[in-house]
TIDRENMAR-169714 format. One record per residue (C-alpha): x, y, z. Coordinates in nm, 4 decimals, m for minus. Last residue first. Example, Ala and Ser with C-alpha at 12.3 -4.5 7.8 and 13.67 -1.06 7.14 Angstrom:
# residues 2
1.3670, m0.1060, 0.7140
1.2300, m0.4500, 0.7800
END
This chain:
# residues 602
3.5029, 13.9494, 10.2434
3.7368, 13.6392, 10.2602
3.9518, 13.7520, 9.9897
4.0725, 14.0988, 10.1232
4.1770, 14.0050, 10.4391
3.9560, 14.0359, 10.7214
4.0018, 14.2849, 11.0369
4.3569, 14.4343, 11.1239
4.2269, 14.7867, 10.9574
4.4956, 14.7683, 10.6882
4.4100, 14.4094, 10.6006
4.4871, 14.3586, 10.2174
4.8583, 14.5479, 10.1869
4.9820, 14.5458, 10.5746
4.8433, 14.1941, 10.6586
4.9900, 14.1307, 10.2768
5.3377, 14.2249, 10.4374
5.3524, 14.0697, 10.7650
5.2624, 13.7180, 10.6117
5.5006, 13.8149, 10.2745
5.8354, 13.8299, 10.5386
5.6732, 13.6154, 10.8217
5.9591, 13.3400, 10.7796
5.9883, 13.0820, 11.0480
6.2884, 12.8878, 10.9245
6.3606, 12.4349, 10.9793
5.9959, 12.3276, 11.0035
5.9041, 12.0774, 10.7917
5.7433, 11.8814, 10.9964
5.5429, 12.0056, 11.3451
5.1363, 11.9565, 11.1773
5.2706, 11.6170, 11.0567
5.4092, 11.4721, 11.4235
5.3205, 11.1458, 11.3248
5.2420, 11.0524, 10.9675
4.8849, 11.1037, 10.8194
4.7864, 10.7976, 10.6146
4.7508, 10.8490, 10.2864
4.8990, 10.5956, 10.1517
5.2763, 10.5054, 9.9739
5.5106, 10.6324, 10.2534
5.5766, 10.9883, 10.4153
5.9230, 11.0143, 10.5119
6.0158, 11.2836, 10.2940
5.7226, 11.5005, 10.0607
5.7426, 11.3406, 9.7033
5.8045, 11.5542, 9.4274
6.1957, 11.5465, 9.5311
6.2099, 11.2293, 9.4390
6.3416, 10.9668, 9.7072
6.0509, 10.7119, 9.6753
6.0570, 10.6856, 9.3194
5.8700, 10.3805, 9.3045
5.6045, 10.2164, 9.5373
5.2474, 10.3979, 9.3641
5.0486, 10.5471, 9.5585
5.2226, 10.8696, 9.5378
5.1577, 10.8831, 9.1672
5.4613, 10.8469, 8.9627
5.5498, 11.1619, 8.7999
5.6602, 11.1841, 8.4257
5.2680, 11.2831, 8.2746
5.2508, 11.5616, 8.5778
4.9331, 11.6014, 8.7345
4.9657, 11.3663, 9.0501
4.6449, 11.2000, 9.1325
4.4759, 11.1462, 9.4247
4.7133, 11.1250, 9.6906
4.8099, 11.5161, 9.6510
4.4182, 11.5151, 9.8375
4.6429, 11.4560, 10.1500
4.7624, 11.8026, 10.1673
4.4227, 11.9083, 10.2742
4.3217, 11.7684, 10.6141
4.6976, 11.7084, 10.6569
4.7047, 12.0912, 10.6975
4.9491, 12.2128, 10.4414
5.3363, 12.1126, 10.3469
5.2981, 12.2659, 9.9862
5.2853, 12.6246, 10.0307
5.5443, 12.7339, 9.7507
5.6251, 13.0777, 9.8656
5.7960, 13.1760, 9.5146
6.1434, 13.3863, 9.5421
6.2408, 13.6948, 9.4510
6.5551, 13.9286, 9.5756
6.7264, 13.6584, 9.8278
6.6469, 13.3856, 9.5880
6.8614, 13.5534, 9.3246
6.6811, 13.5393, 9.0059
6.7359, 13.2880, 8.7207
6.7884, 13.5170, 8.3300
6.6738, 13.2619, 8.0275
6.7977, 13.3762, 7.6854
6.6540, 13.4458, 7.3539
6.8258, 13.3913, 7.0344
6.7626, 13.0208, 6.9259
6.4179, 12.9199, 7.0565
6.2852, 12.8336, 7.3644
6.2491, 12.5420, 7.5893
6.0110, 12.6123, 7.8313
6.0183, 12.5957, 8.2464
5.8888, 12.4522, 8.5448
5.6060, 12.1780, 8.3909
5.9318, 12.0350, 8.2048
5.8233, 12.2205, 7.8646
5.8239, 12.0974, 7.4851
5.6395, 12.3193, 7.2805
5.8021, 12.2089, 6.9953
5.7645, 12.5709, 6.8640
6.0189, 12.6797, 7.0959
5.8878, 12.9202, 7.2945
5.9843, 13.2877, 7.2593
5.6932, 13.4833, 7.1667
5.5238, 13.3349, 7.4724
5.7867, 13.5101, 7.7084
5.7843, 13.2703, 8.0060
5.7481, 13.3717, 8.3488
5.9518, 13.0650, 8.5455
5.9167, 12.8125, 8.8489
6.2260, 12.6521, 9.0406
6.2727, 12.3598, 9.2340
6.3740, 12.3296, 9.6181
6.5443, 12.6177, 9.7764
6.6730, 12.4799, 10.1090
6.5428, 12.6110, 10.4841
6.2187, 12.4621, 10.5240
5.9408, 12.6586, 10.5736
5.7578, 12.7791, 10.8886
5.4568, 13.0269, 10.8317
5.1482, 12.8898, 10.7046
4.8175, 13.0182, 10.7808
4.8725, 13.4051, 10.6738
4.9901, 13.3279, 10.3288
4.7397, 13.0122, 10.2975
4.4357, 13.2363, 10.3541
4.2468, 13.3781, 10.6685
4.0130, 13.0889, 10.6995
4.3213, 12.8871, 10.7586
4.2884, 12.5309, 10.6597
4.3145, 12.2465, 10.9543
4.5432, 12.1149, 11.1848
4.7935, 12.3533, 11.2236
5.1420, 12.3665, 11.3505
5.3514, 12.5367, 11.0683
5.1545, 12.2473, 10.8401
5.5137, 12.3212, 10.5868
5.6219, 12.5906, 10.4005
5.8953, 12.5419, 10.0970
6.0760, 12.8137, 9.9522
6.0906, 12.8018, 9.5432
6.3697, 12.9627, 9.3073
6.2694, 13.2558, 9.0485
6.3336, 13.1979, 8.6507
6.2534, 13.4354, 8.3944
6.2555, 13.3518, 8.0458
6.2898, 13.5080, 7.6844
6.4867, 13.8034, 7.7455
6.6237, 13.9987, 7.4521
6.9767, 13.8763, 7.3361
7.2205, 14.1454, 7.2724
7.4931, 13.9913, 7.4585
7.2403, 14.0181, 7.7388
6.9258, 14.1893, 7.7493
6.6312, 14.3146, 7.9422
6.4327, 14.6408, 7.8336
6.0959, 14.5092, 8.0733
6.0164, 14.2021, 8.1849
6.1194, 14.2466, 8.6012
5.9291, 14.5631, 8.6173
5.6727, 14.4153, 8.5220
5.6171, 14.2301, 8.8290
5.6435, 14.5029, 9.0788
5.4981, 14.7626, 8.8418
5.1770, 14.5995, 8.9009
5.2148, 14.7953, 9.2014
5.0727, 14.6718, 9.6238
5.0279, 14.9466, 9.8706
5.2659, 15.0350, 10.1667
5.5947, 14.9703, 9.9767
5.8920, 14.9267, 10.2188
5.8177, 14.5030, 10.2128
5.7954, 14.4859, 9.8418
6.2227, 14.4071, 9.8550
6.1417, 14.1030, 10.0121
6.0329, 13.9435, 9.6932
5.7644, 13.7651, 9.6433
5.5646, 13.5208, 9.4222
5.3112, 13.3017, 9.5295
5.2305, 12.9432, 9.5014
4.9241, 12.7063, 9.6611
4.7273, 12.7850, 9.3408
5.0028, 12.7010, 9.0766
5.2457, 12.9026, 8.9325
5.3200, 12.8697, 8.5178
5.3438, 13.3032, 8.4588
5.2859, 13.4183, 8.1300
5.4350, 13.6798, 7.9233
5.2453, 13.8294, 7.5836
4.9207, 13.7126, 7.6834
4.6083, 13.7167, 7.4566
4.7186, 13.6060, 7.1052
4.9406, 13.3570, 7.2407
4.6826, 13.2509, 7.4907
4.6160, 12.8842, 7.2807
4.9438, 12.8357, 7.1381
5.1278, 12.8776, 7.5322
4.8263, 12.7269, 7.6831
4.8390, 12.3804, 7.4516
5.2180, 12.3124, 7.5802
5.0895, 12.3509, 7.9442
4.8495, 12.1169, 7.8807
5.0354, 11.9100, 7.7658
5.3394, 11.9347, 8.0301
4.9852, 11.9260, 8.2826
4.8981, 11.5739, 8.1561
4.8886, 11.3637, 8.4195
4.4653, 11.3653, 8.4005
4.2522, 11.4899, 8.0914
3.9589, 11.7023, 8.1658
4.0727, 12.0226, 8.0483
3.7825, 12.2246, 8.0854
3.9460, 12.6086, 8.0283
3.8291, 12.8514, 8.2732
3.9284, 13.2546, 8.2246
3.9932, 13.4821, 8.5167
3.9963, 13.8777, 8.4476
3.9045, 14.0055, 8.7076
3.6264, 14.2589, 8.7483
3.4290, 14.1878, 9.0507
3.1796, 13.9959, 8.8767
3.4626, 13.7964, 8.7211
3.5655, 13.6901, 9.0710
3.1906, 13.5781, 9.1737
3.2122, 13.3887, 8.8150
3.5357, 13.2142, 8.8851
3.3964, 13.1283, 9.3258
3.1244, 12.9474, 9.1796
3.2605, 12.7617, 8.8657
3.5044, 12.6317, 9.1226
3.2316, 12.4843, 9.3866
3.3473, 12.1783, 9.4210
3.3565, 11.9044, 9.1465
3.6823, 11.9810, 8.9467
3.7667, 11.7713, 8.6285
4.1296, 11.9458, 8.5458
4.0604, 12.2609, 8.5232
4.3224, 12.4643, 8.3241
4.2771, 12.7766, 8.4905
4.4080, 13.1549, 8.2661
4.4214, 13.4549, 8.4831
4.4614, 13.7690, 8.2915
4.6172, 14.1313, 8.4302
4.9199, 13.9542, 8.6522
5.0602, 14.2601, 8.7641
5.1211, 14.3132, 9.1681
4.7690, 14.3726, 9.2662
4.6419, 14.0916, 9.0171
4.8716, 13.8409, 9.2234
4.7226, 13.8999, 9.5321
4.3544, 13.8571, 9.4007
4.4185, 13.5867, 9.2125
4.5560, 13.3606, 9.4536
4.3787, 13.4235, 9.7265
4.0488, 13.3669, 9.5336
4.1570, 13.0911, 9.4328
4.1942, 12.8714, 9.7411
3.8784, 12.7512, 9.8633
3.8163, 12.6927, 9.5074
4.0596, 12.4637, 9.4715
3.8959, 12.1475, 9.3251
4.1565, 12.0570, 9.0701
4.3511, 12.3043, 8.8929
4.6291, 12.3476, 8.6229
4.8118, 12.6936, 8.6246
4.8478, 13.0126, 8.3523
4.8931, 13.3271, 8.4690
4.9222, 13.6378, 8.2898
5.1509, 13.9930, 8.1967
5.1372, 14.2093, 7.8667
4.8198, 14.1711, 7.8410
4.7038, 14.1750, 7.4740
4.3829, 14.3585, 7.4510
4.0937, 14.4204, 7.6629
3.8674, 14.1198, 7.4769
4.2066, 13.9011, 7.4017
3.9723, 13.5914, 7.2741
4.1616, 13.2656, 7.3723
4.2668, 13.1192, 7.0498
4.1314, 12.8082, 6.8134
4.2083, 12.8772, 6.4819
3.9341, 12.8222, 6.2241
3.8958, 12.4459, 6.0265
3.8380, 12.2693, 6.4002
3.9872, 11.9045, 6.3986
3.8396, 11.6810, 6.6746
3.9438, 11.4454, 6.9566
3.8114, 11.1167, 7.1290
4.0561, 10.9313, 6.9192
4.1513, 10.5729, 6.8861
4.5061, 10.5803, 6.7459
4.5722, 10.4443, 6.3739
4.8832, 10.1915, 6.3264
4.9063, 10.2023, 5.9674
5.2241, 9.9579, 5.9915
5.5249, 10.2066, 5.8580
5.3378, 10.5375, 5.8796
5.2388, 10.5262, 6.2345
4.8681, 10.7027, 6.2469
4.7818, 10.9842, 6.4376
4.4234, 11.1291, 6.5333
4.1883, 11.4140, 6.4280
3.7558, 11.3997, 6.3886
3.5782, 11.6011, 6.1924
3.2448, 11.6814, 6.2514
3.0055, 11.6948, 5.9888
2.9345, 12.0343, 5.7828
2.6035, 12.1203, 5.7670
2.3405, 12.2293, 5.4493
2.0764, 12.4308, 5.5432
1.7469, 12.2764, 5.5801
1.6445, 12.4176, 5.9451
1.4514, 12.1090, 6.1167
1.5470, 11.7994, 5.8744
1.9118, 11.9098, 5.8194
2.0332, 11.9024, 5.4991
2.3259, 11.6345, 5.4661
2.6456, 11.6812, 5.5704
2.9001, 11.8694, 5.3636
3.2074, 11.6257, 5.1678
3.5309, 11.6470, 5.3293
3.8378, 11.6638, 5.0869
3.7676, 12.0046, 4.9830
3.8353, 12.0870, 5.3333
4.2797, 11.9930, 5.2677
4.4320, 11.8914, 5.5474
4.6339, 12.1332, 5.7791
5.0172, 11.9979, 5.8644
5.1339, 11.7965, 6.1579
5.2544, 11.9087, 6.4356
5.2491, 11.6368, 6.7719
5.2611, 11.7139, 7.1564
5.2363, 11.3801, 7.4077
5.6083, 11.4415, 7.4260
5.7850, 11.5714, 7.1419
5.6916, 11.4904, 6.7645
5.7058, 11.7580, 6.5165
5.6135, 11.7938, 6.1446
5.3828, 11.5007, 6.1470
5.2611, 11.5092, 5.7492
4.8654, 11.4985, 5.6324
4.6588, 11.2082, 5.5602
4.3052, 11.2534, 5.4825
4.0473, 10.9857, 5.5805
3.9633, 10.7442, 5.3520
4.0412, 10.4138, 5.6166
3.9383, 10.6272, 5.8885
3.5713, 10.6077, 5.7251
3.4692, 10.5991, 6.1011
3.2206, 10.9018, 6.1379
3.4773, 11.1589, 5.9415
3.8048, 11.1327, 5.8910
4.1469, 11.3529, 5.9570
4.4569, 11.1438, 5.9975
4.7890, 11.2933, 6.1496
5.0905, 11.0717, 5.9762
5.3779, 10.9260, 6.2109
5.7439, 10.8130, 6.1514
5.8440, 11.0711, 5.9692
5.7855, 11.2627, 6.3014
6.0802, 11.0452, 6.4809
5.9049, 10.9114, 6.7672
6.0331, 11.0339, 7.1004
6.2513, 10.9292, 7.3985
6.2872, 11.1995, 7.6928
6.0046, 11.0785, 7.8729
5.8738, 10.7212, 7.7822
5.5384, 10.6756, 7.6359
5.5770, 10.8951, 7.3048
5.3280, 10.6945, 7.0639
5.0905, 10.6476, 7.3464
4.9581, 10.9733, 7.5011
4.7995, 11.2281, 7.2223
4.7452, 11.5877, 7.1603
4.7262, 11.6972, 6.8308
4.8778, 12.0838, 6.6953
4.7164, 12.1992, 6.3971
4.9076, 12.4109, 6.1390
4.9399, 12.7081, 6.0212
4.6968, 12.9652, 6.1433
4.6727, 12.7579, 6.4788
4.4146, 12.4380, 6.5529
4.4351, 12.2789, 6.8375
4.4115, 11.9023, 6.9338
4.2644, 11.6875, 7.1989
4.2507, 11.3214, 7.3358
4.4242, 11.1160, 7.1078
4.4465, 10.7884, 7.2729
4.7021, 10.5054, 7.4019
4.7520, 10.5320, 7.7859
4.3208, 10.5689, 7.8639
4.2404, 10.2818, 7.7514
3.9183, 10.3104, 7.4441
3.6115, 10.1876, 7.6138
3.4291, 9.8487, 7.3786
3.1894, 9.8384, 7.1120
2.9577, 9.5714, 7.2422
3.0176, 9.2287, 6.9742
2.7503, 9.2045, 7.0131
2.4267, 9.3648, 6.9623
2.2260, 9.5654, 7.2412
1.8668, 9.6147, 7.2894
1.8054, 9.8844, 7.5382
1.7723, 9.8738, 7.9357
1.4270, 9.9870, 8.0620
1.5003, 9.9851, 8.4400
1.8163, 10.1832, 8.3570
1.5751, 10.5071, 8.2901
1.7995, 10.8149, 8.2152
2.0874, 10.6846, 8.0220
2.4597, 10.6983, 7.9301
2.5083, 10.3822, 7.7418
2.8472, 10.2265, 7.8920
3.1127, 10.0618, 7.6393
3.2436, 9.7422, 7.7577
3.5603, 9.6565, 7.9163
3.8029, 9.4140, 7.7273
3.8699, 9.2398, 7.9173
3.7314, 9.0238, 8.1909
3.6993, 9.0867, 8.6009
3.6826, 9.4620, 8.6037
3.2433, 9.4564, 8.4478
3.1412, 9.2831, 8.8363
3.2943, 9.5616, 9.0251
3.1382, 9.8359, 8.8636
3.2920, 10.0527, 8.6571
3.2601, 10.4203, 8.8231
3.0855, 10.7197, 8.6641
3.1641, 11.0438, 8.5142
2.9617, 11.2002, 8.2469
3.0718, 11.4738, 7.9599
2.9406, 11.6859, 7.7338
3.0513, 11.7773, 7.4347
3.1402, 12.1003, 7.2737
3.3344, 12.1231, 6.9623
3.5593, 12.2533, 6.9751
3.4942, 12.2606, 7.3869
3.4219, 11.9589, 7.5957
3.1630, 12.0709, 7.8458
3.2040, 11.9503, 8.2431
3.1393, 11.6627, 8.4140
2.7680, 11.5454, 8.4760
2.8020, 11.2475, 8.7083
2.6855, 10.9044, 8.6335
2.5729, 10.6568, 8.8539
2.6741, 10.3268, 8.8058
2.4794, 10.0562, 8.6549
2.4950, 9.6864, 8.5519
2.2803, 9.5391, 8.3328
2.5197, 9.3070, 8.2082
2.5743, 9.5034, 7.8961
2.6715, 9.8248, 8.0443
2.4293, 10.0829, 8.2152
2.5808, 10.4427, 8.3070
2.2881, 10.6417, 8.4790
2.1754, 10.9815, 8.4316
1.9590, 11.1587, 8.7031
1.6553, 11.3999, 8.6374
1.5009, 11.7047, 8.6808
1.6720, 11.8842, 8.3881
1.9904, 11.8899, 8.5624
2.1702, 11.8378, 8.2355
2.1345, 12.1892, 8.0991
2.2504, 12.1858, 7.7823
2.1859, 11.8013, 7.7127
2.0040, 11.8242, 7.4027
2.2672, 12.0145, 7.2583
2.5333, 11.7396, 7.3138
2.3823, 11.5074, 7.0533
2.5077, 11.6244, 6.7531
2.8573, 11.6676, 6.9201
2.8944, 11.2901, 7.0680
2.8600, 11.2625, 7.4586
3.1650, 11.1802, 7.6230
3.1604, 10.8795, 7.8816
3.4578, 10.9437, 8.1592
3.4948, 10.6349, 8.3221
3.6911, 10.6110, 8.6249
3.8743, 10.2843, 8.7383
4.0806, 10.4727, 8.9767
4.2919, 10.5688, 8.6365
4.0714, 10.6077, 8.3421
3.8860, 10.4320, 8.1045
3.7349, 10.6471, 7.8131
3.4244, 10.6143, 7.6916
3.2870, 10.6937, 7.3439
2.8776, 10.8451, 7.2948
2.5686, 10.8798, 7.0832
2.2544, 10.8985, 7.3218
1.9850, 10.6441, 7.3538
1.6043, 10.7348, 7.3153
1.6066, 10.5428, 6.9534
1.6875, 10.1939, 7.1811
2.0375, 10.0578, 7.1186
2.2412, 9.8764, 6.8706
2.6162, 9.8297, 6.9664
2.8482, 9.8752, 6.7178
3.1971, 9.7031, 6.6379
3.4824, 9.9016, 6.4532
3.6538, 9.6358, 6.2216
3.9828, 9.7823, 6.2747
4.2314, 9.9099, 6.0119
4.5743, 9.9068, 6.2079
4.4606, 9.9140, 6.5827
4.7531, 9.7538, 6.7093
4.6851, 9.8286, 7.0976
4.5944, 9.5160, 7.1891
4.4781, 9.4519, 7.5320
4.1740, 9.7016, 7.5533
4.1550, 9.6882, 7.2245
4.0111, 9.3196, 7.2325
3.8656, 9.2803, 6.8642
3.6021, 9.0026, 6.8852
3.4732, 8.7025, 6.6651
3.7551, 8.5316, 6.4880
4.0306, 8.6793, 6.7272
4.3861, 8.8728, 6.6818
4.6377, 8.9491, 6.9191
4.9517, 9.1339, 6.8196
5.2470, 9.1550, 7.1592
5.2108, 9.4284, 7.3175
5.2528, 9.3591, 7.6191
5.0106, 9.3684, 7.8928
5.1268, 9.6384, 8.1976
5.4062, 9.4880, 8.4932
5.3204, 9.3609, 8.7653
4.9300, 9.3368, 8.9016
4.7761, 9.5356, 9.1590
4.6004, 9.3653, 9.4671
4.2323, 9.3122, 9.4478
4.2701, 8.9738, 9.3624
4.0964, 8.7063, 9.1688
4.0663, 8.8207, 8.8183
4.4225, 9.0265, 8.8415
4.3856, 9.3982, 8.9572
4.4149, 9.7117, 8.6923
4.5666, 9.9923, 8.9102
4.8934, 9.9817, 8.6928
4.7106, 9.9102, 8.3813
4.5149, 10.2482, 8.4158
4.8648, 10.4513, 8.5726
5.0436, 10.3375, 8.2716
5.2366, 10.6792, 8.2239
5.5787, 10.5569, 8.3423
5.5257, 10.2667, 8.0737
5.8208, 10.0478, 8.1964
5.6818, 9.6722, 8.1383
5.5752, 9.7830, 7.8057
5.9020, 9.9587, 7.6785
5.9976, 9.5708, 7.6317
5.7841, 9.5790, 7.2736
5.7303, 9.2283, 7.2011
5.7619, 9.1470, 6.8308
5.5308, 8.9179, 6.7082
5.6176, 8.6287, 6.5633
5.3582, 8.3963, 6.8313
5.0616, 8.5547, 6.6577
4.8087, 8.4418, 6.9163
4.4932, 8.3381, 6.7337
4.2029, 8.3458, 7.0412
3.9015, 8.1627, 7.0149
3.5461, 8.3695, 7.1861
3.5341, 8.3188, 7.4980
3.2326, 8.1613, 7.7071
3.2316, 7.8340, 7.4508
3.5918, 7.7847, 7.5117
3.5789, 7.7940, 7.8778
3.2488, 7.6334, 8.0910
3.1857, 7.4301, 7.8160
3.4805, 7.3013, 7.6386
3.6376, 7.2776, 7.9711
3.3510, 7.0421, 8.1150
3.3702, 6.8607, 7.8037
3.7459, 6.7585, 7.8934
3.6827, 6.6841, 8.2445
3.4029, 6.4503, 8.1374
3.6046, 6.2727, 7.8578
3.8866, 6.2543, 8.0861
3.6552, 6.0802, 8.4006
3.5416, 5.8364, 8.1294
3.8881, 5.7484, 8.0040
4.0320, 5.7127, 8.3701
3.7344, 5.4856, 8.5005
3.7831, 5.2340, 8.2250
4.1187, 5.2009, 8.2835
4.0338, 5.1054, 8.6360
3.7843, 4.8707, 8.5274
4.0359, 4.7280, 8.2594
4.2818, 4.6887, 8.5576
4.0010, 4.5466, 8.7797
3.9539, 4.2637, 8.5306
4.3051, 4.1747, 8.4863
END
């Protein structure tokens, strides 16, 4: 009997020891959680095709990806407000963090590749004109952790800056992430306050919007997640607020929902009251207004990183409306640029319109050295990634003015046609020629379509010095995809594009050329040395990312070549089915009469 009760004995003391070691090393290092089991669970969740961030996300103790992405199901806690995990952001109470005077006004975002793009806040931007000022910035989060940061470009309407940096290893393990404060001297960290106001995710934010003559177009991923399946636009509101009085901001009406593109109507000013005097000139200053959505039935509000501009927002036409241009998303090509736009300008693309997509070689470079020269090339920071059907969408408002046809190619594309090859100079004629007087059953042309060749490595190793025309010269056989000139006129005003082509409205027709009378040389097969920077990112919003183990049969996807970039055997022979020296022979003729350089590497 005795050595039961001491075994009894032994039981309840080693339960009231594990049980106060939980208390302590658990529920007193989180804050309680109230799960509202009655939520609905939205099964979209575990197929978010845009979810790159909680794709890449890796459990606590593993640096292998999870399954599917967090659902939404409504969590709610005493102390914090985890919107990294719940994306029901209906009224928040919007922490602050408290630090040093020195400190600089910003919002992160968390993007794929656990990036972290910290923007700096409009009044505070001007002191950071010229951010090499002789010394580096530094991202420090609450645990004293830093990660350089990376000037990254100006935000424009208004203009912000923005910093890149890395999360550190340490700040991954526990949502929600904290906020960085973007700072020169880490080794005198500020006081903070928590709750830390915490990084808005990167699949659920309003990250731009543009302002036309009748109504402003916002920019957003989240509320249409899926391709193909959209909110009804009586089911949203676009909110305009200022600071974070969201809950008296102005409401105005969603007119049209497709995609990550959203209408809604202008707000009334006199609903905005002017900020103070300033201090240092005493004139009385508007304050910025910031622009998200809100879902009518639950007041759902999206974090935003994006602002409303009163005046239209248009690319300034300063020769005139051309009646050709070319409009293409870019990351770090300016080894290949000037290629591109100096071939095209000598058959009729007048206006050159790049969508840069967070480039860190020597782009800005090679732009001005082409403007010098008299091209007309125009750079447009568009920092967002997998969003080129946006930002497509946001080119055909924003050059409207400027361009009355544009051309979607990208940098590695070129159009031809064999029928060039009797002309011994190059004609703009060549291209607008193709836009002019057309009709059919008395329906003006609103789109021109021209089918895609293929090249492949064509047995090299690294990137031509000549150029990628007179590098690469074996392509498959098959037509694969299609790219169009667009009449801007025409679009439909939903915007709503598949990258290739628009959707336009009622009364305008789309003509698709012969492939044996124009084509596009799409040079995608290059050197593995630079094909595989595709790994990085793909730019579409609909595309997996090559990393990632779905899809493995799309046409996007080059054959045979796996999940990593690892460079198959036999790469530089692949895709080698038709040597085809048609535009090769004929831009030696055009750009290298003497048989020396060609005209872009002089």
């Amino acid at each position: 009997m005795a050595r039961k009760v001491r075994t009894t004995f032994l039981y309840v003391v080693f339960s009231i020891f594990f049980c106060a070691l939980f208390s302590h090393n658990y529920l007193h290092r989180r804050p309680p959680l109230v799960f509202n089991l009655s939520a609905t669970v939205d099964d979209d969740a575990y197929h978010h095709e845009d979810d790159d961030y909680l794709r890449r996300l890796p459990p606590p103790e593993t640096p292998t990806p999870p399954g599917p992405p967090i659902t939404t199901t409504t969590i709610s806690s005493t102390v914090i407000s985890n919107h990294a995990i719940d994306e029901n952001l209906t009224h928040p109470e919007i922490p602050h963090q408290v630090v040093a005077p020195s400190s600089l006004s910003t919002v992160s975002l968390l993007l794929p590749d656990w990036e972290v793009v910290v923007i700096v806040s409009p009044e505070d931007t001007p002191s950071l004109t010229h951010v090499n000022d002789g010394g580096d910035y530094f991202c420090l989060f609450p645990n004293n952790d830093v990660s350089p940061a990376k000037p990254d470009g100006i935000l424009p309407f208004p203009d912000r800056a923005t910093f890149k940096c890395i999360l550190p290893e340490r700040i991954r393990r526990r949502m929600p992430f904290p906020n960085p404060v973007l700072t020169k001297n880490p080794a005198s960290p500020p006081e903070w306050s928590f709750p830390a106001q915490v990084m808005f995710r990167w699949t659920y934010v309003t990250y731009d919007s543009l302002t036309t003559e009748d109504d402003v177009i916002v920019f957003a991923k989240g509320p249409n997640h899926r391709q193909g399946i959209n909110r009804d636009p009586s089911e949203l509101n676009c909110v305009f607020y200022q600071g974070d009085d969201v809950d008296n901001g102005v409401r105005t009406a969603v007119t049209n929902s497709m995609q990550e593109v959203f209408r809604c109507q202008r707000p009334e000013l006199t609903a905005f009251p002017p900020h103070p005097p300033s201090s240092s000139v005493g004139d009385v200053t508007e304050e910025p207004i910031k622009v998200t959505l809100e879902t009518v039935v639950d007041k759902r509000v999206v974090p935003t990183v994006a602002y409303y501009s009163p005046s239209p927002r248009k690319l300034a036409a300063n020769n005139g409306r051309a009646l050709l241009c070319a409009t293409t998303m870019v990351y770090n090509v300016a080894k290949y640029l000037k290629e591109w736009v100096v071939y095209h300008s000598k058959i009729g693309v007048e206006k050159f319109i790049l969508y840069d997509n967070g480039s860190d070689d020597n782009l800005k470079n090679v732009v001005e050295e082409l403007v010098k020269q008299g091209y007309d090339v125009n750079t447009y920071f568009w920092y967002w990634p997998k969003t080129q059907e946006a930002g497509f969408s946001h080119s055909a408002v924003y050059a409207k003015d400027s361009c009355t046809w544009n051309a979607y190619i990208d940098v590695d594309e070129f159009i031809y046609s064999p029928k060039w090859s009797n002309s011994a100079i190059p004609s703009k004629s060549m291209l607008h020629s193709m836009l002019h007087n057309q009709q059919q059953n008395q329906k003006p042309l609103g789109q021109v379509h021209m089918g895609c060749h293929e090249f492949g490595p064509s047995n090299r190793s690294d990137h031509p010095a000549e150029g990628v025309i007179q590098g690469y010269n074996c392509r498959k056989r098959r037509e694969n995809r299609h790219k169009s000139i667009v009449l801007l006129d025409a679009i439909d005003s939903s915007l709503v594009n598949m990258i290739h082509h628009f959707n336009l409205k009622k009364g305008y027709y789309a003509k698709k050329l012969s492939i044996r009378d124009t084509m596009v040389n799409h040079y995608k097969f290059q050197a593995w040395s630079e094909f595989k920077a595709k790994f990085r990112r793909r730019v579409s919003a609909y595309v997996a990312d090559w990393t990632q183990q779905v899809n493995p049969h799309s046409n996007d996807r080059a054959p045979g070549l796996g999940f990593s970039a690892v460079e198959p055997r036999g790469w530089p022979q692949k895709f080698c089915e038709v040597v085809d020296n048609g535009l090769k022979n004929l831009t030696r003729k055009w750009f290298a009469p003497s048989g020396y350089k060609m005209a872009w590497q002089r």
